[in-house]
Structures are given as C-alpha cells and as structure tokens.
N, C-alpha and C positions, 0 to 999 in steps of 0.2 A: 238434414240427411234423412231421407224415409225409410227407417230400417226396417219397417214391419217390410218395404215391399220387398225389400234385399234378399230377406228370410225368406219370403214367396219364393223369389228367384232361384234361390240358391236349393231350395227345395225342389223346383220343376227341374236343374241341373242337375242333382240328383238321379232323379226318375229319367231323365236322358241318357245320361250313360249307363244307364243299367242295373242303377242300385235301389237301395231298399232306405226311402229316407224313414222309414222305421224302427229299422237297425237300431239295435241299441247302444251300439255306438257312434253311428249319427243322429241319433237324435235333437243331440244337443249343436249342431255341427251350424245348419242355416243361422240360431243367434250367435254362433262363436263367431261366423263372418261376417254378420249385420257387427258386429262390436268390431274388429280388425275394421273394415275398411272406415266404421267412423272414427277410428285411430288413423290409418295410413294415410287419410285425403284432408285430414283438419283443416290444412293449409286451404282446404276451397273457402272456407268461413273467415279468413283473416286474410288481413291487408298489409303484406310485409312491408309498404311505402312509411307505413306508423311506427316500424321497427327502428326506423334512422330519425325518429322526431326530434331525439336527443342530442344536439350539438352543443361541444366544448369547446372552449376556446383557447386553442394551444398556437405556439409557433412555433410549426414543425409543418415544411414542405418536403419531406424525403420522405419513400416510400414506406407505406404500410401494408405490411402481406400477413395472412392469415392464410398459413399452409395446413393443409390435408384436415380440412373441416369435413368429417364424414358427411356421406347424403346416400338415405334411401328412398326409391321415390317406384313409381307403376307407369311404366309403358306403358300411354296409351291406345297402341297399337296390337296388343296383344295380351293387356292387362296383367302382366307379369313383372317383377321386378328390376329395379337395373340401381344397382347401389357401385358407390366408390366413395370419389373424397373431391372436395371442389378446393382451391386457393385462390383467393381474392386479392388483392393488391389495387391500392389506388395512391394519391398522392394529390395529400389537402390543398386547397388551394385558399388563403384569408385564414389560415387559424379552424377552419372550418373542419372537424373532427366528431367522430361518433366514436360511440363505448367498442371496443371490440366484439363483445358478446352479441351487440346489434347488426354485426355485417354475420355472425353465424347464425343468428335468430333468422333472419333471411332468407339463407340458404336454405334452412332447416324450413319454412313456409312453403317456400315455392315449390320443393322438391315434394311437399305431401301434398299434390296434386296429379292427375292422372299428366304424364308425362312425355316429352320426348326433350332427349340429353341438350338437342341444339338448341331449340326454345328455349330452355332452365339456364342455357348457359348465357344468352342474351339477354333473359330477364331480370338476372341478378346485377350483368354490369349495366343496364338501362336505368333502373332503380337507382343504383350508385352514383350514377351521372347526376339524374332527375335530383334526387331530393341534397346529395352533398354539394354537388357542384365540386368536382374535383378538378385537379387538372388533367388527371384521367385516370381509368381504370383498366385493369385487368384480369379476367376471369378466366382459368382452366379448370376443367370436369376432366377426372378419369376414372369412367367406370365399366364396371362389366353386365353384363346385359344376358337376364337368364332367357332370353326369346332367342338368344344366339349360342347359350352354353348347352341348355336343355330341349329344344327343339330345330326345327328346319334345319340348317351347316352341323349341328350337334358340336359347338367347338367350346367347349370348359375354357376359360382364361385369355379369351382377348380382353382385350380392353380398350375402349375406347375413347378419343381425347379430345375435347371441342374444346375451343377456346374464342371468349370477344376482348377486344382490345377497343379502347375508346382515347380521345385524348391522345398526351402526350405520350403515351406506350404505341400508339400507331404511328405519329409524327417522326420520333426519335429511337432509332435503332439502338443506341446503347442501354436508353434505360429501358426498352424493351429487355435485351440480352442480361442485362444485368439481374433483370426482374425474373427471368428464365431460371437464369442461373441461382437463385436466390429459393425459388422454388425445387428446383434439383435436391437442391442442398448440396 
C-alpha cells in the first residue's frame, strides 16, 4: 500500500473542499488516513484460501453455523462503510473439518477489501466450497450501508441481506429451512 501517496491524496481532498490542510488540526489528518485505510483494506495483502489450510479429521456430517460473525468492510462504490454480521454454515463432507476461528478469519479478510455486500457474500461461500469440499454451504450478510443511511435516500437502519447457498442447502429445502431457522435463533 503507498501511503506516502494516500497522504498526497487526502491532502489535495482537503484543499478541495475548502479547507486549510494547514490547520492545526488537520495537520496530522492525511497520515491518520494513509494508517486507517492500511488497517481497513489488509485483507488486499492476504489470501483467505490459506485460512482453511487447516483440516481435522472429525465425523461429524451435521451442520455447522457460525452466527453473527461481525464484518466491516468499504463500499466500493462510494468508499464509505457498510458493516453488519455474516453466518456461515456448511456441512463436512469425509470428516473434512476446519477450526472455527478459520471460517471467521475469512470473513474478517475478505470484508477488509474495498467492497460490494454481493460479491463478499459469494466469495466466502466459494472459498468454502473450493478448499473444504463440503456437502454445501451457506452464507447470509446483514448489513447496513452508510452510502444509504448518510447520503442520497438518507435512510439510517436498513439493512441489507445477501445470501449464497451452494450444495446441499440449494438441493434440499428442509436443511435449507432448518439452517434458516438456526440462524434466526
């Protein structure tokens, strides 16, 4: 990440809308967000595929959900945030099992990347698919989106819900429903 240029950036944004990147209280403002966004975008430098490397060998074929794993991440459509909570759910197939903390390690990658909700929600259960080999998975996002609470509609507190089904959550309507319901609580 070139932060020297960020600071540039964020300097000439400055002088754009009117202000004084002199000010003595922005002085220090251009490196405060060259350091933010090399915090919020990490996930561009790392390979969440390396997250799931770790397979155990359990037998256990019944569902495994990780509800309301927080996630903040930057629309990239307006470079503003949009955070919620994603729940995972897949179902081993062979014994074929990861640490829990590596399906939220995941999450937590993909979403510190410049963002859109659909994409993130696809790429986690792609991933899932790819390196566990499950009999399927299921991934819902629900979040809210400050490009829709703080600008254009101006509407504080939707939220929004994407969901990919892969496998046997697409096949089979009850463990779908089940898996629903499970995420409800």
């Amino acid at each position: 990440m070139d932060k020297e240029k960020i600071k540039r950036a964020m300097t000439m944004i400055l002088e754009a809308v009117g202000e004084d990147p002199e000010r003595k209280d922005l002085l220090e403002t251009p490196e405060r967000v060259a350091d933010m966004y090399e915090e919020i975008l990490s996930g561009l430098q790392l390979d969440p595929e390396k997250e799931l490397e770790v397979v155990l060998e359990q037998k256990h074929e019944e569902i495994v959900l990780l509800r309301d794993i927080p996630l903040f991440s930057i629309c990239e459509h307006h470079i503003l945030p949009f955070f919620g909570k994603a729940h995972v759910a897949y179902i081993p197939k062979g014994g074929r099992v990861t640490g829990l903390s590596k399906i939220a390690r995941v999450v937590e990658i993909l979403s510190k990347r410049l963002q859109v909700q659909e994409r993130l929600t696809t790429q986690i259960a792609d991933i899932l698919m790819k390196r566990l080999k499950p009999l399927g998975v299921m991934v819902v996002i629900e979040a809210e989106h400050l490009c829709i609470s703080m600008r254009g509609v101006k509407k504080p507190g939707i939220t929004t819900v994407t969901s990919a089904v892969r496998g046997i959550f697409k096949e089979n309507e009850k463990t779908r429903s089940e898996t629903l319901s499970l995420i409800k609580g």
